[in-house]
N, C-alpha and C positions, 0 to 999 in steps of 0.2 A: 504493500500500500504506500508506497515510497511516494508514487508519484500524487498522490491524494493528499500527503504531509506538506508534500513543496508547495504545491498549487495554495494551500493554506499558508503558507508563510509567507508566499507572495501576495496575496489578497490581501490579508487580513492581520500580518507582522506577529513578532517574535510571541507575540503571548500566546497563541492559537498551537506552540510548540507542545505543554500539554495534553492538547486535543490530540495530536500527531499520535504522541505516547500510548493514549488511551487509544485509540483505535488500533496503532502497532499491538496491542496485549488481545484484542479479537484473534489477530492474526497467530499468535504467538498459542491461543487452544483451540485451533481450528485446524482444517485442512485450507492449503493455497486456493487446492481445485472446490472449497465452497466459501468462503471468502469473495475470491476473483473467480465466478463462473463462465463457463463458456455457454453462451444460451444458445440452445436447439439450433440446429438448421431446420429452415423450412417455416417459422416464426415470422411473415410479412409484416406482424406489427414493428418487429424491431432490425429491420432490417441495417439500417444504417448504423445500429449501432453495436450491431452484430462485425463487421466488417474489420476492423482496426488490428484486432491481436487474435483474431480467429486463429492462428498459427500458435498461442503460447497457451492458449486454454484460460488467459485473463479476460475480464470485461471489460472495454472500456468506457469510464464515466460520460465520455464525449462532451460538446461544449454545449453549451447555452449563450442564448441573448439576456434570458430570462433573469429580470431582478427581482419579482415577486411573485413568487406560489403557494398558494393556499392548496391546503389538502382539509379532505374531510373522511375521516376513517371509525374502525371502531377498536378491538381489542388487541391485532395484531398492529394497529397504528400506532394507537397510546404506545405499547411496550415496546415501539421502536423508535420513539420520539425523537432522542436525543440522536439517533444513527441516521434517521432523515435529515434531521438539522447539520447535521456534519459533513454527509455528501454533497446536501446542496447547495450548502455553504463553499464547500473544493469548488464547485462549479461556478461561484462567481455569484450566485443571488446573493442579494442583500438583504431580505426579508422574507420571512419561512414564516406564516401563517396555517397553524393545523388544530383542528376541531379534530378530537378523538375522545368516544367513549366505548368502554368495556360492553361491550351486549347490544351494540346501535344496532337496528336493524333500517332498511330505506325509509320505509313507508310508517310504520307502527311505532310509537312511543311518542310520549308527551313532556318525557323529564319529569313526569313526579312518581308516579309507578313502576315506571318502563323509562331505562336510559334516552335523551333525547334522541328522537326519527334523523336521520340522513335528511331527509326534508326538510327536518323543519330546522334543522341545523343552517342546511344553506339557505334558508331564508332569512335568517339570522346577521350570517355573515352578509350577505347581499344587502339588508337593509341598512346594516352600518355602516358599509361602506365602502366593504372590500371588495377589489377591483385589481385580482393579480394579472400577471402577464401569462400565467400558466395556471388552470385548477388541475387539483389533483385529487381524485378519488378512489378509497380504496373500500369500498361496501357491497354487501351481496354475502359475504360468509355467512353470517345470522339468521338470511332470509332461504340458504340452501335447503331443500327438503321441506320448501313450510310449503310449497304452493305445488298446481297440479300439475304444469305443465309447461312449456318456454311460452306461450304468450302472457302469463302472469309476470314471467320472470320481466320480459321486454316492457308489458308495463309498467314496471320498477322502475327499469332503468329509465324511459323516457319519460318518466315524473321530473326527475331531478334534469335530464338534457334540456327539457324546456324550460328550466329554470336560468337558463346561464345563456348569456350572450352566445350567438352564433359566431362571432369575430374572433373570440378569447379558445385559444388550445384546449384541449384537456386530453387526459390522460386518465387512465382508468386501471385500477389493478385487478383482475382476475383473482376467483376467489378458488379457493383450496380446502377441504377436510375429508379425513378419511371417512370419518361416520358418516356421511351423504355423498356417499360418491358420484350417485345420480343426478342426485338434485346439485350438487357442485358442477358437471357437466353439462348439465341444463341450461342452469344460471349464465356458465360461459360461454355456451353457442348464443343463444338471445343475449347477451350483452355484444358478442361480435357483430349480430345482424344486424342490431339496432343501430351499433354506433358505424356501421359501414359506409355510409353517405354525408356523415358530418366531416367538415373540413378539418385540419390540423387537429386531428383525432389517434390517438392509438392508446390500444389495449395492450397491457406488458403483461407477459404471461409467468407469473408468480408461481402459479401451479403447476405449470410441466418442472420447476426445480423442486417445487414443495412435495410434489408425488414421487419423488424419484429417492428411494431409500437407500441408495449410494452417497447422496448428496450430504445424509441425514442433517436438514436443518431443521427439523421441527420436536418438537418434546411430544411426549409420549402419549398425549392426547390428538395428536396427528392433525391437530390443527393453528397452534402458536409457535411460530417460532422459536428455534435457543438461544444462546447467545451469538453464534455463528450466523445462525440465518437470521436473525436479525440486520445485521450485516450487508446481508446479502440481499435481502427483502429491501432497505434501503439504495442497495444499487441499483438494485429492477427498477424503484422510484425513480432513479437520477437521469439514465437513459431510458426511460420514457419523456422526460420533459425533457433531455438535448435532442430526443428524434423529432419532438413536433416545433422546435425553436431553431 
């Protein structure tokens, strides 16, 4: 992660050396090859950002324009907070806005019962004021398995698309659990179809590294990341938003 430290010391000077440190000790109980994954071939969402070190089995972060992204996530966001903040930080944003709660589901919750809805999150942020150069969403795990079929799932997802400027990027993370494998596959074909025709759009597929038990980055509930993929779940974040900037 060498080059993730520099990129930070050139941004953002000697104090960010730290941060360097801390993310070096990811590296330091993990494996290289899930740290720096080499994503799929065959992956159209990420193509370009597939391209760069395809030959050493690293990721690369790729660049951005992007000085502001806002994410909206739930449990696997929250517990990656600080590793999102720090890749996209390497990348040159200046400002990392994220809404993450434990158990969000899209559509269902109101924050008093039920963690706040995905929905009603980004109306939240919207009405405040927030207006990144990139959104990023990482929702759908909660809602795997709860519905009958991919047009519920599609309805999901174009709740929240019509919520968000048609000019503005986004990026979208694909969701992953073992106990729903169905409805996890579901979930991701209708968020492919749906978002197929919106501009500076892609889906970063989380899941083909999350399913793959070689990679092992998830704890043993086969749905949250460990300290590793965390990591790693953070970098899928970082080129997704240098593929559509």
């Amino acid at each position: 992660m060498l080059a993730v430290g520099l990129l930070l010391v050139s941004a953002l000077g000697v104090g960010l050396l730290v941060g360097a440190r801390w993310w070096d000790s990811r590296a330091a109980n993990a494996d290289a090859a899930v740290l720096e994954p080499r994503l799929p071939s065959g992956v159209p969402s990420l193509g370009a950002a597939q391209g760069a070190d395809a030959g050493d089995g690293k990721a690369d972060l790729g660049d951005t324009d992007a000085l502001q992204v806002a994410m909206i996530g739930d449990s696997i966001t929250n517990g990656s907070r600080a590793e999102i903040e720090y890749v996209l930080t390497a990348q040159g944003v200046q400002d990392v806005v994220i809404d993450a709660q434990d158990g969000r589901r899209i559509e269902l919750g109101d924050g008093t019962g039920a963690p706040l809805s995905g929905q009603r999150a980004l109306y939240s942020l919207l009405a405040g004021g927030t207006s990144p150069d990139v959104w990023v969403i990482a929702l759908g795990t909660n809602d795997a398995g709860q519905y009958a079929d991919e047009a519920d799932y599609a309805r999901l997802v174009q709740l929240l698309v019509d919520m968000l400027p048609d000019d503005v990027p986004l990026v979208w993370v694909d969701v992953y659990r073992g106990d729903q494998l169905l409805g996890s596959q579901q979930f991701d074909e209708a968020l492919r179809a749906t978002l197929a025709g919106r501009a500076d759009t892609v889906v970063v597929p989380w899941s083909t590294i999350a399913a793959d038990p070689a990679r092992g980055v998830l704890r043993s509930d086969e749905v949250h990341p460990n300290e590793g993929g965390r990591a790693v779940f953070a970098t899928v974040v970082a080129q997704g938003v240098a593929e559509v900037t």
